[in-house]
C-alpha positions as CSV (number, residue, x, y, z in Angstrom):
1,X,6.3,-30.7,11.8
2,X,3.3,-32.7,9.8
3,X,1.1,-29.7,10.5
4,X,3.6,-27.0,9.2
5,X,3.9,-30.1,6.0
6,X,0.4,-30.0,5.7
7,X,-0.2,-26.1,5.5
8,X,3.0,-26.4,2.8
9,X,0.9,-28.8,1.0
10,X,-2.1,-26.9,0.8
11,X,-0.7,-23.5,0.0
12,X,1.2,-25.3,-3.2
13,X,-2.2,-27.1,-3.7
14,X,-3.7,-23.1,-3.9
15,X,-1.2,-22.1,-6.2
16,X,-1.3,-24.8,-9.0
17,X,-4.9,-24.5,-8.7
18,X,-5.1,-20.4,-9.2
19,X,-2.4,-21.2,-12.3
20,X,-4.7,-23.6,-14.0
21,X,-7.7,-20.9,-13.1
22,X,-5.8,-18.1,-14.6
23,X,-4.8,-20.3,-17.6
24,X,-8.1,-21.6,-18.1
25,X,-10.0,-18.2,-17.5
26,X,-7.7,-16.0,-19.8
27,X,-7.5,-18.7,-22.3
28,X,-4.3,-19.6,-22.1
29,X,-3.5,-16.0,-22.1
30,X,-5.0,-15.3,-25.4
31,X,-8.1,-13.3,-24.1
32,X,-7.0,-10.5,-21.7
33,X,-9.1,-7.3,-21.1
34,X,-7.8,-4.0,-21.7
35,X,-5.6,-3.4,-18.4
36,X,-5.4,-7.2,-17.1
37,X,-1.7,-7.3,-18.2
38,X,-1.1,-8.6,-14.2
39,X,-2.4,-12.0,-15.9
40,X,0.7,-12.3,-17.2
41,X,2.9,-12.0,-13.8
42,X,0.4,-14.2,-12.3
43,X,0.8,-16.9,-14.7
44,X,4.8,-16.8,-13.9
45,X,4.4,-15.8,-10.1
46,X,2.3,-18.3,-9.3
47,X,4.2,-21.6,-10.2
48,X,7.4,-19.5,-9.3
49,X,5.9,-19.7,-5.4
50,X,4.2,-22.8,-5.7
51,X,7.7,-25.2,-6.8
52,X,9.6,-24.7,-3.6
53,X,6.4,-25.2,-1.4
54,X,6.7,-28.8,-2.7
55,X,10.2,-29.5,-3.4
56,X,12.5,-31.6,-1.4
57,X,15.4,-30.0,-2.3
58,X,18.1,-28.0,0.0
59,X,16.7,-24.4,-0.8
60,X,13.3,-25.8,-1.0
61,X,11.1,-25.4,2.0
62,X,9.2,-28.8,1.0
63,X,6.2,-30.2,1.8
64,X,7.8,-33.5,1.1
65,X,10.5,-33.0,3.1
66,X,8.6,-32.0,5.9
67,X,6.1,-35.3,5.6
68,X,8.8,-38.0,4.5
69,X,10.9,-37.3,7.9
70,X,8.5,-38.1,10.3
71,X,7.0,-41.3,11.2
């Protein structure tokens, strides 16, 4: 179960990092190029996958969840 954790951990580590990349890179969405509207689903896709990746919640698949239980 710590190894599926871990891999939850690192994929939610992937996606805040590709949110603060696109942020950063498009300037907080201020500078997009002609066609690059898909910026603008990324910047809500990509938190949308990352929050249950790390929640411990019910519906969440957790990374937390999956670390905290085992010894």
């Amino acid at each position: 179960m710590r190894v599926v954790a871990i891999g939850l951990g690192a994929a939610t580590a992937f996606f805040i990092f590709y949110t603060a990349r696109l942020l950063v890179v498009t300037g907080f969405l201020q500078q997009i190029l002609v066609g690059g509207h898909g910026a603008y689903i990324g910047a809500i896709a990509f938190p949308v996958l990352a929050d249950p990746l790390l929640r411990n919640e019910p519906w969440g698949w957790g990374f937390s969840s999956g670390w905290q239980g085992l010894p």
